[in-house]
C-alpha positions in Angstrom: 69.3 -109.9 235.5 70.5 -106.3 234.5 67.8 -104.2 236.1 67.6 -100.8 234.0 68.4 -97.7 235.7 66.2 -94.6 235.1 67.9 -91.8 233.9 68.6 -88.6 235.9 66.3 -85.7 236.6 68.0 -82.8 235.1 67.5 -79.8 237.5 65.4 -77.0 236.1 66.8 -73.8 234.9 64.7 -70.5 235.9 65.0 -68.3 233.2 66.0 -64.6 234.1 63.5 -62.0 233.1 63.8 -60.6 229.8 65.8 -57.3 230.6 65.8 -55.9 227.3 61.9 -55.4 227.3 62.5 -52.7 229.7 65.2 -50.9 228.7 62.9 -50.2 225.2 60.3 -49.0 227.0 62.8 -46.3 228.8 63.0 -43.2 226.8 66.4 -42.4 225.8 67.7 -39.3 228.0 69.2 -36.3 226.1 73.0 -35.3 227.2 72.6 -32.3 228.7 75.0 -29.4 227.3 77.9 -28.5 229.5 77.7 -25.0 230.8 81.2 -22.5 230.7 82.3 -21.8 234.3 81.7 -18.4 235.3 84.9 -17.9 236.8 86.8 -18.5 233.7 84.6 -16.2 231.6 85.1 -13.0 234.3 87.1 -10.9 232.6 90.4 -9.9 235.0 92.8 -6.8 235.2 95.7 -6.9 233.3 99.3 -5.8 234.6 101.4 -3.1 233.1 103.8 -6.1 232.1 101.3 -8.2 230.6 99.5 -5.2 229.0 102.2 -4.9 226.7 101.7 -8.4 225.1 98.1 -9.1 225.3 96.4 -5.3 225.5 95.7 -3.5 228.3 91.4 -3.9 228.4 89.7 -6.6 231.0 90.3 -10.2 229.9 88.8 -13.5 230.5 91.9 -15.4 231.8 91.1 -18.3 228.9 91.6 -15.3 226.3 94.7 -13.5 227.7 96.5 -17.4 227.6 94.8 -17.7 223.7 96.6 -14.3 223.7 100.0 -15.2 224.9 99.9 -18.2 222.9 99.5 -15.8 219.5 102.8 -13.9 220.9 104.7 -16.9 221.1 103.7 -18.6 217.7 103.7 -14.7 215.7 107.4 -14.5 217.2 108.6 -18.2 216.8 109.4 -17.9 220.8 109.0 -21.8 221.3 111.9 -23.9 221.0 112.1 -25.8 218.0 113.9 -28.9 219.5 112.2 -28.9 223.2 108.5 -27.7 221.9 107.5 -27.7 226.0 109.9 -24.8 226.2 109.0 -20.8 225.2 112.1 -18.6 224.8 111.1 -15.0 226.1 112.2 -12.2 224.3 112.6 -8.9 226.2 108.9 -8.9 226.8 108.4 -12.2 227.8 111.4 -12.2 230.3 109.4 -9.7 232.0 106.2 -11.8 232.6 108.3 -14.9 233.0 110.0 -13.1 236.3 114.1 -12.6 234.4 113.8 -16.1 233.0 114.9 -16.8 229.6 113.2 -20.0 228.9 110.1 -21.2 230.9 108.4 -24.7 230.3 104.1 -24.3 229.2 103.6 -25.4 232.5 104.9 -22.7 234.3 104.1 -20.1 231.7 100.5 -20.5 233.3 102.1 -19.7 236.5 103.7 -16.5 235.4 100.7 -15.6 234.0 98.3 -16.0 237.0 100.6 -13.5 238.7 99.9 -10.8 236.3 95.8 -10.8 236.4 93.9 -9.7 239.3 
């Protein structure tokens, strides 16, 4: 005689807490403004050398490389075929220690050696 066989228990399944629920009830926080560093809004002395290009009054150190920057683009001092590169004229030789070209990356270099 075939003898039926009950069929399995399935296991039960805990559901997880709705999660959603409370992240609704959270209020949304506001993204908080980021604040200037101070040290990069002291204005710093200028050098004779770098007086010539940017003005000789007290500087914050982001406007004297805003500055520089205006030099470079009034004169057409960055290489057309290596854009990373700034040919100095007779002025910027000066800041850039005797070199004729310097890469962006060192300009800031040259620069920082000029403010106090």
């Amino acid at each position: 005689m075939a003898t039926k066989k009950a069929p399995a228990k399935k296991a039960a399944v805990k559901k997880a807490p709705a999660k959603k629920a409370a992240k609704a009830a959270k209020p949304a926080k506001a993204k908080a403004k980021r604040k200037p560093n101070a040290a990069f809004m002291k204005p710093m002395a200028i050098s004779e050398t770098l007086a010539a290009i940017v003005g000789s009054k007290p500087l914050p150190r982001t406007e004297v490389t805003k500055k520089v920057w205006d030099y470079i683009k009034k004169n057409k001092l960055q290489d057309a075929k290596e854009r990373r590169n700034i040919n100095g004229d007779a002025a910027l030789q000066k800041l850039f220690g005797g070199k004729k070209t310097v890469s962006m990356f060192e300009m800031a270099k040259h620069i920082n050696k000029h403010l106090s």
